[in-house]
C-alpha positions in Angstrom: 16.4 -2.8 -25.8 14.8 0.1 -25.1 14.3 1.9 -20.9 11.7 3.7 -19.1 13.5 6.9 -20.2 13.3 6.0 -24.1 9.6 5.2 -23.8 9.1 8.8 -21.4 11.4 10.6 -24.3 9.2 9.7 -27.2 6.1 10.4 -25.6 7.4 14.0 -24.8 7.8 14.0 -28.8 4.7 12.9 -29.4 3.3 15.2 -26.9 4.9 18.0 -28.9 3.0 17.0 -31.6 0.1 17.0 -30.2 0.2 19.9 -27.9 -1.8 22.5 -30.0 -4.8 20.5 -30.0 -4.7 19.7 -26.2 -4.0 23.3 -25.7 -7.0 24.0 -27.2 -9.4 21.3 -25.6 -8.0 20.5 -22.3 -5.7 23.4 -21.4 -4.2 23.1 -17.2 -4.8 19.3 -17.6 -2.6 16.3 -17.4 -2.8 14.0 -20.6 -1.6 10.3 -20.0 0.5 9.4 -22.5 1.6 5.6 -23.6 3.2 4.3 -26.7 3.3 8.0 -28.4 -0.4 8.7 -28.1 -2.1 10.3 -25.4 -4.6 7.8 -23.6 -6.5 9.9 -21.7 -6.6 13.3 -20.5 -7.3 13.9 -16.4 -7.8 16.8 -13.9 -5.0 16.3 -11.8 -1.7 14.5 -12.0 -2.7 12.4 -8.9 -5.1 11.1 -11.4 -3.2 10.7 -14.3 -0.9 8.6 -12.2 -3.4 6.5 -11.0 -4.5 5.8 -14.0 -1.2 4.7 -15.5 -0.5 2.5 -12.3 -3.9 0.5 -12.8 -3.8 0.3 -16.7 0.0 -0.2 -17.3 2.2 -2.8 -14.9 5.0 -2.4 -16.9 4.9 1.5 -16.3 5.4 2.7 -19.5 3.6 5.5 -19.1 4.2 9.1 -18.7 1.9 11.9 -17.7 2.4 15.9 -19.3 0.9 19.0 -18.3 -0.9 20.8 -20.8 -0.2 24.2 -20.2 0.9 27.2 -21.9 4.5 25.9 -23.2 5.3 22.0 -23.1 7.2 20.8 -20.3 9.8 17.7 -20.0 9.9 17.3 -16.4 13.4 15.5 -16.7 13.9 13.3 -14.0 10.9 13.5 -12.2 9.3 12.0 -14.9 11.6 8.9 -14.7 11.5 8.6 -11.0 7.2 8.5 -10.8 6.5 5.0 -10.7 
């Protein structure tokens, strides 16, 4: 059985992945990522959260800052719910 953690730790991989191309399109915004793939990409974190909250009741969700270098916020990213 997989935790909230598992599900943030693979979409920090996938966001890896991704990265270069968001870079490119969307850099200082806040992609919305569920299930390995980004679902949307947002303005501000506030909104990205949001966002998550009303689409996804389970909360597997995570939300990544596109900016220069990719960055796993660690436990913060566990503890937005």
């Amino acid at each position: 059985m997989s935790t909230p953690a598992d599900h943030v730790q693979a979409n920090y991989e996938a966001f890896k992945q991704h990265f270069p191309g968001l870079l490119l399109k969307h850099p200082g915004k806040f992609a919305l990522m569920r299930d390995e793939k980004v679902v949307e990409v947002f303005d501000t974190a506030s909104d990205a959260v949001k966002a998550g909250r009303a689409l996804f009741a389970d909360a597997r969700y995570s939300v990544q800052e596109i900016t220069g270098a990719p960055v796993n916020l660690g436990y913060f990213s566990y503890a937005v719910h």
